[in-house]
C-alpha positions as CSV (number, residue, x, y, z in Angstrom):
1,X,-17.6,-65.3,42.2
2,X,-16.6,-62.4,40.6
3,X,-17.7,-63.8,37.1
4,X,-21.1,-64.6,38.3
5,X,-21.6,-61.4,39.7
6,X,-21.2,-60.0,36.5
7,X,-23.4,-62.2,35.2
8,X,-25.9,-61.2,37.2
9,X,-25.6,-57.3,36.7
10,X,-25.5,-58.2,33.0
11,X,-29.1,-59.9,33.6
12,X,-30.0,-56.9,35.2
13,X,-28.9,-54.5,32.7
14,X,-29.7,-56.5,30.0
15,X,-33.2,-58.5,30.7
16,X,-32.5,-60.1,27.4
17,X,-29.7,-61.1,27.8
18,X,-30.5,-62.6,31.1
19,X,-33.8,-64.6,30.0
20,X,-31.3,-66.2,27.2
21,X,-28.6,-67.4,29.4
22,X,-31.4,-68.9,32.1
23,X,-33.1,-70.9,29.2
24,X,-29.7,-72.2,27.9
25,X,-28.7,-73.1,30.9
26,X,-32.0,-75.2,31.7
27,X,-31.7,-76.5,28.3
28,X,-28.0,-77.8,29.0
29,X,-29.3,-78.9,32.5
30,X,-32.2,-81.4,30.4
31,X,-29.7,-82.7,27.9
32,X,-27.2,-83.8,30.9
33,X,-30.7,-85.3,32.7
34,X,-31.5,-87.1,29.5
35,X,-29.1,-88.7,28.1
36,X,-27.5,-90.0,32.0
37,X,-30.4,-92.6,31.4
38,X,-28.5,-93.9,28.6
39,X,-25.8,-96.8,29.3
40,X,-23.5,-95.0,26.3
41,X,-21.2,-93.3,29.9
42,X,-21.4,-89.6,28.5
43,X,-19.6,-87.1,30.7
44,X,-20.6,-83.8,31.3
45,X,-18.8,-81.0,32.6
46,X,-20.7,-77.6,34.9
47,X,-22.4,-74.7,33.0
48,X,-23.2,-76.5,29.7
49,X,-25.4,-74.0,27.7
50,X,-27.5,-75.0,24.8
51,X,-29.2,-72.1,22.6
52,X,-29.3,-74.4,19.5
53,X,-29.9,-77.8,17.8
54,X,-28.0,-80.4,19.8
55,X,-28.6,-84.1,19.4
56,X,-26.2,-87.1,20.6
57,X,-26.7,-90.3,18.3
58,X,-25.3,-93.6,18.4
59,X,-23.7,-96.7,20.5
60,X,-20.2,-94.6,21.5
61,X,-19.4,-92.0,24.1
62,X,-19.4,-88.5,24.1
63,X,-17.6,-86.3,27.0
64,X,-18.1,-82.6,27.1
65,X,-16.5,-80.3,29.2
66,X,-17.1,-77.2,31.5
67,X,-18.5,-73.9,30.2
68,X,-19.3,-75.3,27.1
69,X,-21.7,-73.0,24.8
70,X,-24.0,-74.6,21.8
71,X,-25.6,-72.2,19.7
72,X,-27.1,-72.0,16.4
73,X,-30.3,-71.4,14.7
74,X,-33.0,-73.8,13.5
75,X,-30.3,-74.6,10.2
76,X,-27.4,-74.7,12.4
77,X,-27.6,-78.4,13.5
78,X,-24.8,-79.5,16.5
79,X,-24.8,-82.9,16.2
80,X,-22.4,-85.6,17.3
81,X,-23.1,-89.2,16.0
82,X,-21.1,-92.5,16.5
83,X,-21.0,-95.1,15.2
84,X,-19.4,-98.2,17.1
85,X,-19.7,-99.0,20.5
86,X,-16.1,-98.2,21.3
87,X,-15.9,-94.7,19.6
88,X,-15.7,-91.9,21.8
89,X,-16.2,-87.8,21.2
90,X,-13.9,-85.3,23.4
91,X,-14.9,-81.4,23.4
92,X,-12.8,-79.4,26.0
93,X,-14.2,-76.6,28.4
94,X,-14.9,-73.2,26.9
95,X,-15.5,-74.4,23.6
96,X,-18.4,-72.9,21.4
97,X,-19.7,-74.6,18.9
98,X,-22.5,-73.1,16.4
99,X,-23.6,-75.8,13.9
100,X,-20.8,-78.2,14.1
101,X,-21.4,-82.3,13.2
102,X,-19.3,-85.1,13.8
103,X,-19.1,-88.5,12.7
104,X,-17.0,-91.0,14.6
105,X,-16.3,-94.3,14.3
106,X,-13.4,-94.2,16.8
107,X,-11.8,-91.0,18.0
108,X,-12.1,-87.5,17.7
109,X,-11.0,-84.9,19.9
110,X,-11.8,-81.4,20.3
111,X,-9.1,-79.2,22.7
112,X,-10.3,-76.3,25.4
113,X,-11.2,-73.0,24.2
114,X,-11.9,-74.0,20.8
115,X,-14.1,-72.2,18.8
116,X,-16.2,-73.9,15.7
117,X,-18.9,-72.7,13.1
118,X,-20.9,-74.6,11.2
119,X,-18.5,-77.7,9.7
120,X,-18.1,-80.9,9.6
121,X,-15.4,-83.5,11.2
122,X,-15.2,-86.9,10.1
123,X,-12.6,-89.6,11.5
124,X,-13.7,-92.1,8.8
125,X,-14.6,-92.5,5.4
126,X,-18.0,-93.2,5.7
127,X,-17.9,-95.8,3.0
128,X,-15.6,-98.1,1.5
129,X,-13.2,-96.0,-1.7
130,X,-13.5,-99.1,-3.7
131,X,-16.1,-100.9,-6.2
132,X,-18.0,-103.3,-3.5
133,X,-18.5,-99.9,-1.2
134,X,-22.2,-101.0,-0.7
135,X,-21.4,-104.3,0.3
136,X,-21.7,-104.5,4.3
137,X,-18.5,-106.3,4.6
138,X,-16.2,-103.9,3.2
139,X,-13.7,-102.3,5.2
140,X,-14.1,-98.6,6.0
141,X,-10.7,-96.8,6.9
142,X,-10.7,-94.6,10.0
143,X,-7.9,-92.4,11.8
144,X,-8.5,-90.0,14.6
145,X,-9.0,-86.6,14.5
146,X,-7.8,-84.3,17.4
147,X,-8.0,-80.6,17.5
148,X,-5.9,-79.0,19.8
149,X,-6.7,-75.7,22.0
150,X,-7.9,-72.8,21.3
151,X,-8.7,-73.8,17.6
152,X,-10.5,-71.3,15.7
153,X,-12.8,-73.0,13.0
154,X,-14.3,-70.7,10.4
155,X,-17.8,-71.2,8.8
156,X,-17.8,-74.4,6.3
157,X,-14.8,-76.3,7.4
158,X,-14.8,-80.2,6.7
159,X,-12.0,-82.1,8.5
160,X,-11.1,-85.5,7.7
161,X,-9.8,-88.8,9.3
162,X,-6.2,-88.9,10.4
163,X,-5.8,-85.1,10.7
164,X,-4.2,-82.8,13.9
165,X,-4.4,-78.8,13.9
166,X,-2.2,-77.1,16.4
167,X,-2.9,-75.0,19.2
168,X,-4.1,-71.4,18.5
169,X,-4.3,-71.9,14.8
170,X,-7.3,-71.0,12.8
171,X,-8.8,-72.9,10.1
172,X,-10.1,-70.2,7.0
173,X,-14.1,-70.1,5.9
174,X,-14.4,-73.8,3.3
175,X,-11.2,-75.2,4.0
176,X,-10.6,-78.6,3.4
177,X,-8.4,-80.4,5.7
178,X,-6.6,-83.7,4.9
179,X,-3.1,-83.1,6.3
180,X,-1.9,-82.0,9.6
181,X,-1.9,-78.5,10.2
182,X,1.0,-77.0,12.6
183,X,0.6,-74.6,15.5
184,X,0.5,-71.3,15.7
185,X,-0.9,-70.6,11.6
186,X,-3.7,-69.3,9.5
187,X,-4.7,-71.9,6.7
188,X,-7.0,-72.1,4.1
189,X,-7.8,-73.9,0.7
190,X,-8.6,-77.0,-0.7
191,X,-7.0,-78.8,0.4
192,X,-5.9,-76.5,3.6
193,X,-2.0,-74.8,3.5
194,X,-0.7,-72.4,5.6
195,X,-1.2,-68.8,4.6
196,X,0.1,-67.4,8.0
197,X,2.5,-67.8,11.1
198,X,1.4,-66.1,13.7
199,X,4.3,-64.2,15.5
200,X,5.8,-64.8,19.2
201,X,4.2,-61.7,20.4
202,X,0.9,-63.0,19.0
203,X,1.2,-66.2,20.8
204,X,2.6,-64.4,24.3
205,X,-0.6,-62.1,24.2
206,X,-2.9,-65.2,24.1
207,X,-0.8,-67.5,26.6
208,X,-0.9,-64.4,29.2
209,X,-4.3,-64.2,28.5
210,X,-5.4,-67.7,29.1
211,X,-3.1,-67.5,32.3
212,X,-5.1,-64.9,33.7
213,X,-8.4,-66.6,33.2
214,X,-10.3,-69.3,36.5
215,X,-10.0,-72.7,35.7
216,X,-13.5,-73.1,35.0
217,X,-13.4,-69.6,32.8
218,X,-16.0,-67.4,34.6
């Protein structure tokens, strides 16, 4: 409780503020009423927020978790499309996204705590590398992606099939990513390489810190 009381004397101190959370938090409450109509089997978790563009496309699944915040402006699109029947979309709780897209084919999974700007995650190649891309037969390679927690994404990322970044590490402003990034780093570049290792000390501070948080992060 003692997260929501805050809340509340926020909302008090800060009418703002307050009128912003209610209305992302009725605009999370519609999406979850809308799209439990549809036979795809999305899951969502408690306290999704929505101040953005969100839109869920496609025959796959998509499973969000608790506390999750979507935020953006009108240019800031969240969208998450599939496109197979069996694909499926993971986010984690405590994520906040703000203008990320992602097209899957067949898996890609976001960790808790993750934070992500406006970029782009693909676990496929859209279309075929060779001559006969346009015709409807040829193959389209695929791997999936998984991101694991508390991911920072910077503004501009694009992440490609087949890749994994490591807990706590943080992807740099236009990065391309094509190759596995470990845990624990800064990278950046095109394509991505580690510019940093972050320190023992650094990663104590943010394990205590997640250890002192409530499950559901209020």
């Amino acid at each position: 409780m003692t997260g929501t009381n805050e809340k509340i004397r926020r909302g008090i101190r800060e009418p703002s503020a307050g009128l912003h959370y209610l209305a992302s938090r009725f605009r999370g409450e519609c999406c979850k009423a809308t799209h439990a109509m549809t036979p795809n089997g999305h899951e969502f978790g408690r306290n999704l927020r929505i101040s953005g563009t969100f839109r869920i496309r496609g025959p796959g699944k998509v499973a969000i978790g608790d506390d999750v915040m979507i935020e953006g402006g009108p240019y800031n699109l969240n969208s998450l499309y599939t496109y197979a029947r069996g694909a499926e979309i993971r986010i984690g709780s405590r994520c906040i996204l703000g203008g990320l897209r992602i097209s899957c084919r067949q898996r890609v999974e976001i960790g808790d705590w993750c934070l992500i700007s406006d970029s782009r995650i693909t676990d496929n190649d859209q279309h075929g590398v060779y001559p006969n891309r346009r015709d409807p037969e040829a193959s389209i390679e695929m791997l999936p992606v998984i991101i694991e927690e508390n991911v920072w994404i910077c503004l501009a990322v694009i992440i490609l099939k087949g890749v994994r970044i490591g807990r706590n590490s943080v992807i740099a402003a236009g990065a391309v990513v094509v190759e596995d990034i470990p845990p624990n780093c800064v990278a950046a570049g095109n394509p991505a390489r580690v510019i940093k290792t972050f320190s023992a000390d650094d990663v104590r501070r943010a394990e205590e810190f997640f250890a002192k948080r409530e499950p559901s992060g209020r």
